[in-house]
Each structure stands twice: as C-alpha cells, then as structure tokens.
C-alpha positions as CSV (number, residue, x, y, z in Angstrom):
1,X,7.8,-4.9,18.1
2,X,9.7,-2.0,18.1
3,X,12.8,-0.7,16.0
4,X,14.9,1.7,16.1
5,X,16.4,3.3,12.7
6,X,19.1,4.9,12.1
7,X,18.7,6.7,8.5
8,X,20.9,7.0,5.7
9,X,22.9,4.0,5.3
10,X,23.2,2.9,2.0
11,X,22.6,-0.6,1.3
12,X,24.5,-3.2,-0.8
13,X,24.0,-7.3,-1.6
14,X,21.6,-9.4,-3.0
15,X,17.9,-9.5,-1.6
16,X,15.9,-12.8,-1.7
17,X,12.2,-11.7,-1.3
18,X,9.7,-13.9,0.4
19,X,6.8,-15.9,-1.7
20,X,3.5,-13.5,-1.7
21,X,1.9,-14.4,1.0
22,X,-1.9,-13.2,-0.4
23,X,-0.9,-15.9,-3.2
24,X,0.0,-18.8,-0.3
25,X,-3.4,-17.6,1.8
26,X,-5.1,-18.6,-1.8
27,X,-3.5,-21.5,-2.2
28,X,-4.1,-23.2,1.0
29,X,-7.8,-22.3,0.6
30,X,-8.1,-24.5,-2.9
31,X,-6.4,-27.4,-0.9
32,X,-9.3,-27.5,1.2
33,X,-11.2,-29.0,-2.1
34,X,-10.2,-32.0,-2.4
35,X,-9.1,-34.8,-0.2
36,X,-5.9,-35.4,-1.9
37,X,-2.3,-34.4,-0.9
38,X,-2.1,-30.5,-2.0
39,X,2.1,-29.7,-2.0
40,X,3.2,-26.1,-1.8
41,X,6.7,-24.9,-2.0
42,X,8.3,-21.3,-1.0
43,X,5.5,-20.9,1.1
44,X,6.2,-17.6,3.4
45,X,5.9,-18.4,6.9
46,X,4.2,-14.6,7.5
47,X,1.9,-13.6,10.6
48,X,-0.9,-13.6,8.1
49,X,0.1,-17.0,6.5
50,X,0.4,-18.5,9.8
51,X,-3.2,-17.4,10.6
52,X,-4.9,-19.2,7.9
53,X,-3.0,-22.5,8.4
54,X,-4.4,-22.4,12.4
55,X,-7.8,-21.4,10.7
56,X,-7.4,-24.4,8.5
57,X,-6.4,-26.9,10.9
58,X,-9.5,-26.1,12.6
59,X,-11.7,-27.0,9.7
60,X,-10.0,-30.2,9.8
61,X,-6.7,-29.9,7.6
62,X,-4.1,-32.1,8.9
63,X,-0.5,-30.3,7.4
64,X,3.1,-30.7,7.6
65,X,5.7,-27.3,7.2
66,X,9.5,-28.2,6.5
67,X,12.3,-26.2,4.8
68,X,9.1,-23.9,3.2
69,X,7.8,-26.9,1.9
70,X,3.6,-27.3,2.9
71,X,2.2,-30.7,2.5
72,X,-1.7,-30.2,3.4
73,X,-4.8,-32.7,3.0
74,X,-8.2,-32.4,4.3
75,X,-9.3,-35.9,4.0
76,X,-13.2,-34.4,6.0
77,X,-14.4,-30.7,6.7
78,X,-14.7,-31.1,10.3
79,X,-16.9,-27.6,11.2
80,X,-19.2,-25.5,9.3
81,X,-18.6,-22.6,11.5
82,X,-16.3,-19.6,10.9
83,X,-15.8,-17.6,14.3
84,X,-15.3,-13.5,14.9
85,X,-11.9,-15.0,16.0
86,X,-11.1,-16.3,12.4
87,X,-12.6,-13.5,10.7
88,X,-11.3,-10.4,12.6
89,X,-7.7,-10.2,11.5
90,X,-8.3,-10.6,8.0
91,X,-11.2,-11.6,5.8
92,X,-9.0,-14.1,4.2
93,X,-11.1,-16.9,6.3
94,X,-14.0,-16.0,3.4
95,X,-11.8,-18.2,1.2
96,X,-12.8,-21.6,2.8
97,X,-16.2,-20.7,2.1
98,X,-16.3,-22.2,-0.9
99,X,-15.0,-25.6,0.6
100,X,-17.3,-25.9,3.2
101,X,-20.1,-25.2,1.1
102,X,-18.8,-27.5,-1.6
103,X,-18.4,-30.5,1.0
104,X,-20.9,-29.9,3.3
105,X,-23.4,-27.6,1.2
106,X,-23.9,-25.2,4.5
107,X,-21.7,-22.6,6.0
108,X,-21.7,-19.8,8.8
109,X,-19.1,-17.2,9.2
110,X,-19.6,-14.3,12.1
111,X,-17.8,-10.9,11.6
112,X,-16.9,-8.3,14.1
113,X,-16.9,-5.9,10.8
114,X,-19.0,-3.7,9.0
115,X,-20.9,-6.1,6.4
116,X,-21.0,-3.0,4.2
117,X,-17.4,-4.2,3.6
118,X,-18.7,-7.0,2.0
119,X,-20.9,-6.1,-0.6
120,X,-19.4,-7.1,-3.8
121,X,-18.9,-10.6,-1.8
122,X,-22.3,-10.8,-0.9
123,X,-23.7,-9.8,-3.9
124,X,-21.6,-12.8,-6.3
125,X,-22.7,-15.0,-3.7
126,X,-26.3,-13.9,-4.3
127,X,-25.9,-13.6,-8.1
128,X,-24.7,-17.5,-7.9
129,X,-28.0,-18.7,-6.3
130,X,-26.4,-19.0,-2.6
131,X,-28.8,-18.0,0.0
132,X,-27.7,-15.8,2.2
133,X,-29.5,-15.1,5.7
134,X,-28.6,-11.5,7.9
135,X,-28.3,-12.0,11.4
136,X,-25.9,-8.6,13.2
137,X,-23.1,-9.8,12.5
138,X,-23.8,-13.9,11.4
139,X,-24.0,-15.0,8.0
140,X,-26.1,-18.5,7.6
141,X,-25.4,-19.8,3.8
142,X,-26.5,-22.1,2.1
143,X,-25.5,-23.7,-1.7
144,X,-26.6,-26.4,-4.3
145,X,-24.9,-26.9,-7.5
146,X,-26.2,-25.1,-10.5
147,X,-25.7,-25.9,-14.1
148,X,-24.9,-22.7,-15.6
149,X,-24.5,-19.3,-14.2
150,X,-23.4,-15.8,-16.0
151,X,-22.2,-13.3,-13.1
152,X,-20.3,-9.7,-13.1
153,X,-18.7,-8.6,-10.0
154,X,-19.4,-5.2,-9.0
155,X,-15.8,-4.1,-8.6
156,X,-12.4,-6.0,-9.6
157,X,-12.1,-6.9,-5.8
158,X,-9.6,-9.5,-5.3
159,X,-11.2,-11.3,-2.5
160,X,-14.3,-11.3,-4.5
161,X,-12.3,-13.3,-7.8
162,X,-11.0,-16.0,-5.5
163,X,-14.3,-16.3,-3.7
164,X,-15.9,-17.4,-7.0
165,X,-13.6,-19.0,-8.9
166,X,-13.0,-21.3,-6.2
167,X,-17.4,-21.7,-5.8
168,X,-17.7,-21.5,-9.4
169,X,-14.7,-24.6,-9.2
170,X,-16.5,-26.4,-6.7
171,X,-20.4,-25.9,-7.8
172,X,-21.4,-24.8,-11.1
173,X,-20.8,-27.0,-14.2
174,X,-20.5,-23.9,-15.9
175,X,-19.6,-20.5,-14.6
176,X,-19.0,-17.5,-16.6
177,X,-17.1,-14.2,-14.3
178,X,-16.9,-10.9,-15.9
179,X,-15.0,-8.0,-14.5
180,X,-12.7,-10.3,-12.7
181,X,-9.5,-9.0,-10.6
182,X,-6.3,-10.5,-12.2
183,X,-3.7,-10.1,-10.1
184,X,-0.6,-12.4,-10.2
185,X,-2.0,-14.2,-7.3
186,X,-5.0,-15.4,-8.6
187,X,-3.6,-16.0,-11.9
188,X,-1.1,-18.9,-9.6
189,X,-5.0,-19.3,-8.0
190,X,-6.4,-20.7,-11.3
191,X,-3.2,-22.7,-12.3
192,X,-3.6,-24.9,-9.3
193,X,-7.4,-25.1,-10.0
194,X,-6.6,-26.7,-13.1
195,X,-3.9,-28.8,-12.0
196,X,-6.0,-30.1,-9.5
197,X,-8.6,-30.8,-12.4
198,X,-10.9,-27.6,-12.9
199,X,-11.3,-26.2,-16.3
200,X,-10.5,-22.6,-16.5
201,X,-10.4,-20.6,-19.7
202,X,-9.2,-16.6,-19.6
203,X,-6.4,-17.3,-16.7
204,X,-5.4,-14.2,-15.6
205,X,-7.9,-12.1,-17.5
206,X,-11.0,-10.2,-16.8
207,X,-13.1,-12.5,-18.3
208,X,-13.0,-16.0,-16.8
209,X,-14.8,-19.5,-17.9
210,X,-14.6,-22.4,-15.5
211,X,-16.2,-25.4,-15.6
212,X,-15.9,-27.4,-12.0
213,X,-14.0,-30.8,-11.8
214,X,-15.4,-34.2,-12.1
215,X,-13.3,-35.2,-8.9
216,X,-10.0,-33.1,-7.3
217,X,-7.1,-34.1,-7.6
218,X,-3.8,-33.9,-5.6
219,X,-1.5,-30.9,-7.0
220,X,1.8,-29.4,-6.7
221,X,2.8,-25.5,-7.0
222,X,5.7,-23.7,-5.7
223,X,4.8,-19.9,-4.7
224,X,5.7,-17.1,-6.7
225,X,7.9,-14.2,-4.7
226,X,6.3,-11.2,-3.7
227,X,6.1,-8.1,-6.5
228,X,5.0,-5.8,-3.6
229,X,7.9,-6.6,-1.2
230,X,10.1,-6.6,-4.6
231,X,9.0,-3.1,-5.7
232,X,9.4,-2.2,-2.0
233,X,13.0,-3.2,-1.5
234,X,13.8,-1.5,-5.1
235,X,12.4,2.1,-3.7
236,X,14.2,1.7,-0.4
237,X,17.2,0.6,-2.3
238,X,17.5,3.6,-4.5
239,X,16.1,6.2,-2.5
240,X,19.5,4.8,-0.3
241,X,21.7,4.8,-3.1
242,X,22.5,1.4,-2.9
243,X,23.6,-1.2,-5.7
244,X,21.3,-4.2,-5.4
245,X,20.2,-7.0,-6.9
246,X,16.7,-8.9,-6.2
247,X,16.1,-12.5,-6.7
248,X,14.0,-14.4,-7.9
249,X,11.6,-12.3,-9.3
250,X,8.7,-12.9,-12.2
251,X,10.2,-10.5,-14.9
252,X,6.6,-9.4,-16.4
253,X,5.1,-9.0,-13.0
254,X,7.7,-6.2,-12.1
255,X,7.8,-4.3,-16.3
256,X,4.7,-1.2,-15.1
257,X,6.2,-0.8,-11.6
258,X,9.4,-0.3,-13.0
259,X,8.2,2.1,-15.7
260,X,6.5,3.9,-13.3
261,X,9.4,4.1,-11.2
262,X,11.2,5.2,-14.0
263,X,9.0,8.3,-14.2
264,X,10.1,9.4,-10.6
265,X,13.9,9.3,-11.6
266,X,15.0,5.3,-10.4
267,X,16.7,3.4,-13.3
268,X,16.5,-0.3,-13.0
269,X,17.5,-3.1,-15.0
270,X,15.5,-6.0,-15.3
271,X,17.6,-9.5,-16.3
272,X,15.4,-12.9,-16.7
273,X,14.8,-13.3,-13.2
274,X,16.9,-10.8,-11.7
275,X,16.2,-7.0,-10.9
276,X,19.3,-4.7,-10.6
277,X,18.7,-1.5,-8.7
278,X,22.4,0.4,-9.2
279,X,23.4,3.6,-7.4
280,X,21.2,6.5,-8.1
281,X,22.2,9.8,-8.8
282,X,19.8,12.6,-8.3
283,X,16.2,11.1,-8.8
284,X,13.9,13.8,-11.3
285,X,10.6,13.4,-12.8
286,X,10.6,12.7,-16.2
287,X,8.0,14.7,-18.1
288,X,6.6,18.0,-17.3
289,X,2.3,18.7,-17.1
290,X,0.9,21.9,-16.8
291,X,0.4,22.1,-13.0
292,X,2.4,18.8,-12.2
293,X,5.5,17.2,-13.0
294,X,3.8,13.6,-13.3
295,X,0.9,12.4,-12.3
296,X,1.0,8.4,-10.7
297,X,-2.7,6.5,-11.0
298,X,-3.8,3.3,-9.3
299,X,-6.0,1.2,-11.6
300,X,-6.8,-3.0,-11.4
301,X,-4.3,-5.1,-12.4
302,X,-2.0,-4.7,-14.9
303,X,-2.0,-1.2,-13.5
304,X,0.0,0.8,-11.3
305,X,-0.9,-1.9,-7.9
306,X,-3.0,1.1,-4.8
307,X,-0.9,-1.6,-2.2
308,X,2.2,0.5,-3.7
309,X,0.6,3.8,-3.2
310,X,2.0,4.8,0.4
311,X,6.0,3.5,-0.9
312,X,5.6,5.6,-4.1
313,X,4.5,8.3,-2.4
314,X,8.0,8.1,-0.2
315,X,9.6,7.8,-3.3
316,X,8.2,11.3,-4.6
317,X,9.6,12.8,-1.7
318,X,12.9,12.5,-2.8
319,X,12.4,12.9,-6.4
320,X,12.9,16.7,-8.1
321,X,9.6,17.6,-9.2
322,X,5.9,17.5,-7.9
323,X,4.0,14.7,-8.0
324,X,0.4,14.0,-8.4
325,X,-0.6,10.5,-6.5
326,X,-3.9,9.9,-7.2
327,X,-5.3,6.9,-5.5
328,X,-8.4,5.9,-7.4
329,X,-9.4,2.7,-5.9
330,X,-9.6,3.3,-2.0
331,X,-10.9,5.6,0.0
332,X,-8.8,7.0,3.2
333,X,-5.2,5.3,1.9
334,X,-3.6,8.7,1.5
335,X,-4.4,9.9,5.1
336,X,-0.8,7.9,6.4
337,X,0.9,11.2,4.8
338,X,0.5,13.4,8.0
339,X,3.6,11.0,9.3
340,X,5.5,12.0,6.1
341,X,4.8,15.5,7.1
342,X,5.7,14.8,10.8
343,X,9.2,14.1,9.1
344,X,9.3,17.2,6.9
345,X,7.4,16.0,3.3
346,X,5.8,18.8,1.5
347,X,2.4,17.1,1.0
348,X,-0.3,18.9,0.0
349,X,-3.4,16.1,0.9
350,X,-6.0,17.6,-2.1
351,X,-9.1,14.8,-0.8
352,X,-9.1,11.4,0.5
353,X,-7.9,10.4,-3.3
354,X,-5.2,12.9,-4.0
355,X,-2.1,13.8,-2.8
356,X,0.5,16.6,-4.5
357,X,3.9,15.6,-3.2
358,X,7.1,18.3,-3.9
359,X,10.4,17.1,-4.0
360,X,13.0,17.1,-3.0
361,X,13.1,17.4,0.8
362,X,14.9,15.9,3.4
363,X,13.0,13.5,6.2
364,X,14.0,13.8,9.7
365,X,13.5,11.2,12.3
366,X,10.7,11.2,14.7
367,X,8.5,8.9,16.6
368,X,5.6,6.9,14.3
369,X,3.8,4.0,14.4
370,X,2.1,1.7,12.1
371,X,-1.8,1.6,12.3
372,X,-2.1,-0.1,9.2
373,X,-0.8,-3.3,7.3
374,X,-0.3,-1.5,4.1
375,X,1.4,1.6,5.3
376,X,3.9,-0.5,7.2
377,X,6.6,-1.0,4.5
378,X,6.8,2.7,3.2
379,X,7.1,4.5,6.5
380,X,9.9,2.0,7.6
381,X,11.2,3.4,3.9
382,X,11.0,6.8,5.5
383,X,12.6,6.0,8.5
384,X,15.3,4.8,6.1
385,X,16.3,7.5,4.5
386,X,15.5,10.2,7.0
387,X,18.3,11.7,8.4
388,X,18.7,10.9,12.4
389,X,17.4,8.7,14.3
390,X,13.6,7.1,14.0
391,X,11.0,5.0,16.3
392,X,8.8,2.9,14.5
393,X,6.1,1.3,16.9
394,X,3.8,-2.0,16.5
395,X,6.1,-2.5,13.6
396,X,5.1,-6.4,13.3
397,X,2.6,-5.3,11.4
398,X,5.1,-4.6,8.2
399,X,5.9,-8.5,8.6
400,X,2.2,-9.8,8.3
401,X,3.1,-10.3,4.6
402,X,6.4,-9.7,4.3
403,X,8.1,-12.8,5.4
404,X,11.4,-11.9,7.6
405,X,11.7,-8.2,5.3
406,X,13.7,-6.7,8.4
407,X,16.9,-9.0,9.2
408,X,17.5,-8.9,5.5
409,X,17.4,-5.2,5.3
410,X,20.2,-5.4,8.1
411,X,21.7,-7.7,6.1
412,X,22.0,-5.3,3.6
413,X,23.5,-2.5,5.6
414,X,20.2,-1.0,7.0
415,X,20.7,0.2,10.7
416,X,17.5,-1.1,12.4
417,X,17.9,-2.2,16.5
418,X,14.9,-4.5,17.0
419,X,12.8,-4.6,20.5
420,X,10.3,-7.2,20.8
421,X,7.4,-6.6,22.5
C-alpha cells in the first residue's frame, strides 16, 4: 500500500479506536485450552490478528467472525507442528505452545529467526522442567505436569508472561512468576484465565500466583481498545491542532501517557471513558534540566510504554525545547530518526538508546517508507504535519495492529490518497 499525504490539515470529530490487537492475539491463544465455546467481542480484524486465527484454524480451531464478535472452540488439537510459515511474521504463534503441550504433551515449532531472540522464552521454558531439544532452526519440546514450580523471568518480556501463565495455567498445580510484564494486555490475559477457571493471584502485577484449572471452562471477554493507537491518535491530533475526542478508552491505561504528554506541551482532558484532545496552542516543555529541557524514559509497564518511543519522538519535534528520548529497553528503535531528519528534525542520535531532539522545527515532505511495524504510526504522524506533500511506502505495515487507523484519519480531515499495491 501506498499513500499519499498531504500535511497540515487539522483534524476534527470523534475517533473510535480499534481493540488491541496484542490483547486479541492473547486471547485466542487461551481459547485453544479448553474445548468449550471461548466468545470474544471488539475483536480487531488487523493483518496481525487475522494471522493468528489462520494459524489457529490450522491447529484445529473451528471459529465464527460476525459484527467483531469471535466465537472459537477447539474441540481436538489437530497438529503438533508449528511451521517457519507460522512463525516468520510474528512470534505470536509461541502462544499456542502452551496448548499443544497441554493437550498433547509434545510440540515443535521451526523459526527462520535468530533463537538468540528467544532467550528469556527458552529459558522459563527450561526453568519449568520442559525439555527443550536444538536443531538450526527446530525446536522439539516436550512437557509433564509438575506440582510446584518458583520461576523469575530474565526480563519483563511480554511474550515471555503470556507464554507462562498460560503453561503455568495448563501444567503446574502451582506456579509462582516473578519479574512478570504487566501490560494491559495480559492483565485482560489473566481475567479470561480465571473466568475460564484458573486461579491467578497478583493480576496485573509483577509477582504472579496461579494455580492451573481442574477442567476449562467456556468464557466470554470483550477486548479492551488499543492505548497505543489511542495515545497515537492524541499526538497526531494535537501536533494538528485539532479538537478531538477518543472513545472508548480505559481511563487508567491512558493517566502516565498523558502526563508525559503533558511534559512536551499537549493538554488533554481525560473524562470516564472519553479522552479530549482540544486545540493546541504553541506546544513547550515543561521543566527546564541542566543540559535538557526534559528528559522522556521507557521503563516496563506502568511506565512510559518503548512502542510509543518513535510517536513521542515526533511529538518533540514540534515542542519548544530539547528533549532527551532515552529508550532504555530496546536496542536499535531510535535508528527510524534519520527519516525525521530526511524531513528537517534536529536530531542529534547520541547511541542506539538516546536521542536529543530540538524543537521546534518544521517537517517537509519527502519520500519514506516503513521498514518496521512499530515505526509505522509515527512517521505517518510526520507526514501529517509536514508541510507539502509526503510518500509513505509498504504503509500496510501501520495497519498490522491498528485495525482500519487510516480511513478514520480521513474521516477526521486528514488528506491521505490511498494506492493499494
């Protein structure tokens, strides 16, 4: 897909974001647990969403989509096999893991990958008493129950949380995770657990307790919308000087972004389950360091999310100060800001973790395109508000997990021409 953007417009309405898709992906891996009727509502229908249900339906889930609505049952586990093919997009297929080995006590997955990506996977699978066998590329695993285990996961990895709790659900009578990720998604992860008939104490904490179910049970959840597209649409929307309101949203889910935010110069209003983003006047840093202005950190959930990173960088651009982005979690997610310079950002790129960003300047148009999932959203921000005219290519990448983000841009006022490939 390719678009063409015309900067500048300002935008105005009400913006419905899509559920989050890394919550749905989640969710339709614990309905592969049991053989009962799993229900999920506002599911988004997103590249990356669609990809797992065609995974799933291979390992013998039999599902019905209508009006957003998923109705999914997996009365057998019809493969032990995970292909390259399932795995190369996304490592999201490691979430039916658990199920196979659960049902059918042996998996094997194939990568086209670096394993060294998977180390703090490999290791909690290790550190439950799964054997793991190395072959290239092939990983042979097999599990038995165990009564009681204790395990701390290298790093808060996302991935890694879901990948136990949902073994730990399936397996051990009584599993004990420290240094757990606790993102909103896996918080909605361990609600449906339960409601399918887990025990889980610490729900959305670092320190988790989970005792598997007797039997699963069927379960209903409807999926929470997106924080990342929200706090996406609420940095395009100011750095536009629009007036807009988003809804649904999950009021605590959005109170550090928009505090952050509030640092680079955006004043927000959040209202139960409504966030207002009214027309900005000049945006200017809030507190003065000695070198800096402000200085913006990612951390593990509750703080400041590293999938915002590249968007809050944008944001800086237009903000009155200098600005310190400090990505501590990744390496290699600051390197998208040579495009930002392409479009005339002062960005000073310290180290792979660092970026000094001085504000304000104005973007121009030019020709980019999107090598990376993450990236996607912000430097469509950029195109934005640039002034001129912008060509953004393999742009379907900013809808893997953003479910229909560009028509209700345009719906909004953005000027985006869309060519599909």
């Amino acid at each position: 897909m390719r678009l063409t953007v015309k900067g500048q417009a300002a935008l105005k309405g009400t913006y419905v974001p899509g559920g989050n898709s890394n919550e749905a992906i989640a969710l339709i891996a614990a309905s592969l647990m049991t053989d009962a009727r799993v229900t999920l509502h506002n599911l988004p229908q997103t590249n990356a969403v669609t990809q797992m249900l065609a995974t799933v339906e291979e390992l013998g889930a039999a599902y019905t989509l209508q009006d957003q609505t998923l109705t999914i049952q997996t009365n057998k586990i019809a493969t032990r096999t995970l292909t390259a093919q399932h795995t190369s997009q996304s490592l999201a297929a490691l979430l039916t893991l658990p199920a196979i080995l659960r049902r059918r006590h042996h998996a094997t997955i194939e990568f086209d990958v670096s394993l060294g990506r998977l180390h703090t996977h490999l290791t909690a699978l290790k550190d439950l008493g799964i054997r793991v066998d190395v072959d290239g590329q092939t990983l042979t695993l097999d599990a038995q129950p165990w009564e009681q285990k204790r395990i701390i996961l290298l790093e808060t990895s996302v991935t890694a949380t879901a990948l136990t709790c949902l073994l730990a659900s399936g397996l051990g009578q009584q599993t004990t995770i420290y240094n757990a990720a606790s993102e909103p998604h896996l918080r909605a992860l361990q609600e449906l657990l339960v409601k399918m008939g887990v025990k889980i104490d610490g729900i959305g904490s670092n320190l988790l307790h989970i005792q598997q179910a007797e039997s699963f049970g069927a379960a209903e959840q409807t999926v929470a919308p997106s924080y990342t597209e929200i706090a996406s649409i609420t940095a395009i929307s100011a750095m536009l000087r629009g007036s807009v309101t988003i809804t649904p949203i999950v009021n605590h889910d959005m109170t550090l972004i928009t505090k952050i935010y509030e640092q680079l110069g955006v004043g927000t209003l959040l209202e139960d389950d409504k966030l207002h983003i009214p027309e900005q006047n000049t945006f200017q840093t809030t507190r003065i360091q000695d070198e800096v202005d402000i200085e913006i950190d990612t951390a593990p959930w509750p703080g400041f999310p590293s999938d915002l990173v590249a968007i809050t960088t944008v944001l800086a651009t237009q903000t009155q100060g200098t600005t310190l982005i400090h990505e501590k979690l990744y390496n290699n997610r600051l390197l998208f800001v040579d495009k930002l310079k392409s479009m005339g950002a002062q960005i000073v790129l310290a180290d792979p973790h660092r970026a000094v960003v001085i504000g304000k300047t104005t973007l121009r148009g030019d020709y980019i395109d999107t090598p990376d999932v993450r990236i996607g959203m912000a430097l469509l921000a950029a195109a934005l508000c640039a002034k001129g005219e912008t060509t953004i290519d393999r742009a379907e990448l900013i809808e893997r997990h953003f479910e229909g983000v560009i028509p209700k841009l345009i719906a909004l006022g953005a000027n985006i021409e869309i060519e599909e490939a």
